[in-house]
N, C-alpha and C positions, 0 to 999 in steps of 0.2 A: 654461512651464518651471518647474520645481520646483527648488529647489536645500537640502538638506540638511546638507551636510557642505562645510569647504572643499575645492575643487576635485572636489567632486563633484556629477551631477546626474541626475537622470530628465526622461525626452521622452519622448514618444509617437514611433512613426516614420513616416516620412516614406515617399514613392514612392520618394526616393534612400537611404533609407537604411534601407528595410528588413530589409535581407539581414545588416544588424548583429544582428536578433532569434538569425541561427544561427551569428554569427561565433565564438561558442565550443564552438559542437557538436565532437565531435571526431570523426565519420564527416563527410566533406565531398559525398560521395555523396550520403548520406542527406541532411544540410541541405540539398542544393540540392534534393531531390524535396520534402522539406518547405517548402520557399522555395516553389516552382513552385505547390504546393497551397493556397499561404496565398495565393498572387496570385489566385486562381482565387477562394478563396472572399471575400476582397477585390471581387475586379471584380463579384460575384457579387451584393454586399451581404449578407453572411453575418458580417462579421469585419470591423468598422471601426478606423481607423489608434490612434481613443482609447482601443482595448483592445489596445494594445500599450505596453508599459512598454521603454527600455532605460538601463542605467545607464550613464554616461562618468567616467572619470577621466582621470591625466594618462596613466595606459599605455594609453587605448583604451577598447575596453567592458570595463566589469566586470562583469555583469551584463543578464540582461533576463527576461522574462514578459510571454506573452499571457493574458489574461484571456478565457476563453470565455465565449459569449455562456448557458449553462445555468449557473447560480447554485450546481446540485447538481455538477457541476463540480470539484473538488480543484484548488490555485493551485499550479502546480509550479518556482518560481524554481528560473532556472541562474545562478551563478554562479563566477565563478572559483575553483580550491580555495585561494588563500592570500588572498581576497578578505578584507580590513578588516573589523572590526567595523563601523566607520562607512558604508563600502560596504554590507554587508547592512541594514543599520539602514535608509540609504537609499532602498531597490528594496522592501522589505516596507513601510515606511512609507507610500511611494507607493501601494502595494497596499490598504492596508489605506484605505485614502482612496475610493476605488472599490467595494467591496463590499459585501453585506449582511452583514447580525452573524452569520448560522451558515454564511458561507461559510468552508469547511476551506480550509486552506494546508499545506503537508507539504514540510516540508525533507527530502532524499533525498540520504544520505550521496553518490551519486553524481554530483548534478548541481550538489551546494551544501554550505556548511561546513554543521556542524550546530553548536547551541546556542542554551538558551533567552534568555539574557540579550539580543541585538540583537535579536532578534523581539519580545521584553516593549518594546524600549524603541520598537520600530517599533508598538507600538498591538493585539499577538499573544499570546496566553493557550498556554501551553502543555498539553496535553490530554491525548497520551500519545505512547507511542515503540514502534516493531512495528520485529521482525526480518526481511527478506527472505530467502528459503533457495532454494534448488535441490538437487536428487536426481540422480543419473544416473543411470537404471532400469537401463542394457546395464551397466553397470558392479559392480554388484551382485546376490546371487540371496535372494530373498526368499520361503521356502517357504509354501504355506498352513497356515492355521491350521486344526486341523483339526474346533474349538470354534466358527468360524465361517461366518456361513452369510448372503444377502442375507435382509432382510425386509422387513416393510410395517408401514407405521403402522398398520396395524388391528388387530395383537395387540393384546389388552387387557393382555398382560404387556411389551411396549416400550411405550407410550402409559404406564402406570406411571412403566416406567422416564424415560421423555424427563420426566413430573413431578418424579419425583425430582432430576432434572442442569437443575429448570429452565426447561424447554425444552416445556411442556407444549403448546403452541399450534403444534410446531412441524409446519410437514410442507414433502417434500422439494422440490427444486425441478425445472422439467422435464430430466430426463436425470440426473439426483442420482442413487446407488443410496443407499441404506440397508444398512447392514453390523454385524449383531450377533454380538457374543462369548458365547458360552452355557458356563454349568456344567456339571459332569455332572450335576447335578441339575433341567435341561432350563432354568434359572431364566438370562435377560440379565444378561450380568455387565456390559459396555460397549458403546458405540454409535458409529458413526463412518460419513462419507458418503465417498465418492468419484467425481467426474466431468470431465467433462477442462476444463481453463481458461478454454478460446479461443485461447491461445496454440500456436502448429502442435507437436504430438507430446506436448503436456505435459497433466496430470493434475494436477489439485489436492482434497484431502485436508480434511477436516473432523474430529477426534475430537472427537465431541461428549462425550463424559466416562463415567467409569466408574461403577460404583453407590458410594454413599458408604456406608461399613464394608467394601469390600472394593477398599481403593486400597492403592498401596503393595506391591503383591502383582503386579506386572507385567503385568497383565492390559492397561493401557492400550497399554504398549509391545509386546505382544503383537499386539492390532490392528491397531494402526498400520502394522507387519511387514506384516502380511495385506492391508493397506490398498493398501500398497506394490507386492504381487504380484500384485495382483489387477488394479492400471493396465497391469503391465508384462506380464501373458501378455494383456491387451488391446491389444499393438501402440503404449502410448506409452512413450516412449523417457526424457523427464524428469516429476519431481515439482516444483513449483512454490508456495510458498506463502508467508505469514508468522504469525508471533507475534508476542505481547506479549513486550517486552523482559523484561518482569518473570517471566516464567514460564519457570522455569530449568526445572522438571523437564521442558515439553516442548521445550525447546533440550537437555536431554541424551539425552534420545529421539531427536529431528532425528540431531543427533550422531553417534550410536549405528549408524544406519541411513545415515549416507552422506551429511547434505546437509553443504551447504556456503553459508554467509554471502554474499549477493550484494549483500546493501543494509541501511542502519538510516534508517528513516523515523519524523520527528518532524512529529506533527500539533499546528497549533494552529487557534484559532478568535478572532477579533479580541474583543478586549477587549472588556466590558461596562462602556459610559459612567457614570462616579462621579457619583451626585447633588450638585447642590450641597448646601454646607455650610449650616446655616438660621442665623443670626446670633443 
């Protein structure tokens, strides 16, 4: 037993008291199918009881996190929304005790308070913050573009361009399209993917960036549009993605075209241990 804070504590769980891991879920459905599955891979040997974290105070659980046994993995603490400073300090502290140094953690405005300050003091480097968004494709009409057309890496004039934004090494992945905006002077003005998530109906979106000396000029938001039409006369129904919080111009793009705010996710990665001081 670990104990942190007064009357607060982290355990591992038990055979009796597993089902604390989803006492905060708020689908009750869902936690028990997740319950069912963790036993499984429990009895299984897949998921042992010391990569489970739950937090207790005096109202009950405040918290918990399973630690998956892949390292590449994201740490996704639930905890309560009015959960204490000292409460999260707690449960990430714990966490951070168990991991290796570039294992990610990501606080998820929906399952956890956010802010950096208890995660720094729980042993958590704060890294950066992504916006989560959603589209609803039936709900909006998004005409083609009529400068847009798919292509392939093997122009010598997109290969240019992907140098230009960067992106030189890049090529797409399986099922990726490639989607470039062209001048009328036949020349790639911007570049952008689209292929569908994994999630059932949904479509997610990559603008990979426009040419530099010719931003500012809507060409990005133009694609984007196109980007958009092009999931939805393919039968999906939402667009699904995120951004960097910092990147206003394409949150007023999002904007612009319909999504809507579903999460603010803060990644950190556990501190890098301070040499000692040499005397």
């Amino acid at each position: 037993m670990n104990t942190f804070a007064e009357h607060l504590e982290v355990t591992p769980a038990t055979p009796e008291t597993l089902a604390d891991l989803y006492a905060l879920h708020p689908d009750r459905e869902d936690a028990a199918r997740r319950l069912e599955a963790l036993r499984g891979r429990i009895a299984a040997g897949h998921v042992h009881f010391a990569q489970t974290l739950i937090l207790r105070g005096p109202r009950g659980v405040e918290g918990s996190l399973l630690l998956a046994g892949n390292p590449a993995v994201p740490l996704f603490p639930r905890l309560r929304p009015d959960a204490s400073a000292s409460a999260v300090t707690a449960l990430l502290r714990a966490a951070c005790a168990q991991v290796s140094p570039d294992r990610p953690l990501i606080l998820d405005s929906t399952l956890a308070p956010l802010g950096a300050g208890p995660a720094r003091e729980a042993g958590w480097a704060h890294t950066e913050t992504h916006v989560l968004y959603e589209t609803d494709l039936r709900a909006h009409t998004f005409a083609p573009e009529p400068g847009a057309r798919e292509v392939g890496t093997d122009s010598p004039a997109v290969r240019a361009l992907l140098a230009e934004l960067g992106r030189a090494d890049w090529r797409p992945d399986k099922g990726e399209v490639l989607i470039g905006l062209f001048g009328s002077a036949g020349e790639p003005l911007a570049l952008g993917t689209v292929q569908a998530s994994g999630r059932p109906d949904a479509a997610t979106l990559d603008l990979i960036g426009v040419r530099p000396g010719r931003r500012g000029q809507g060409h990005g938001t133009r694609l984007h549009a196109h980007l958009l039409g092009w999931a939805a006369a393919r039968g999906f129904a939402r667009h699904v993605g995120a951004t960097d919080a910092g990147n206003l111009a394409m949150r007023r793009v999002l904007a612009r075209h319909g999504a809507r705010e579903t999460a603010v996710q803060e990644v950190y990665l556990p501190l890098a241990p301070q040499a000692p001081e040499r005397v």
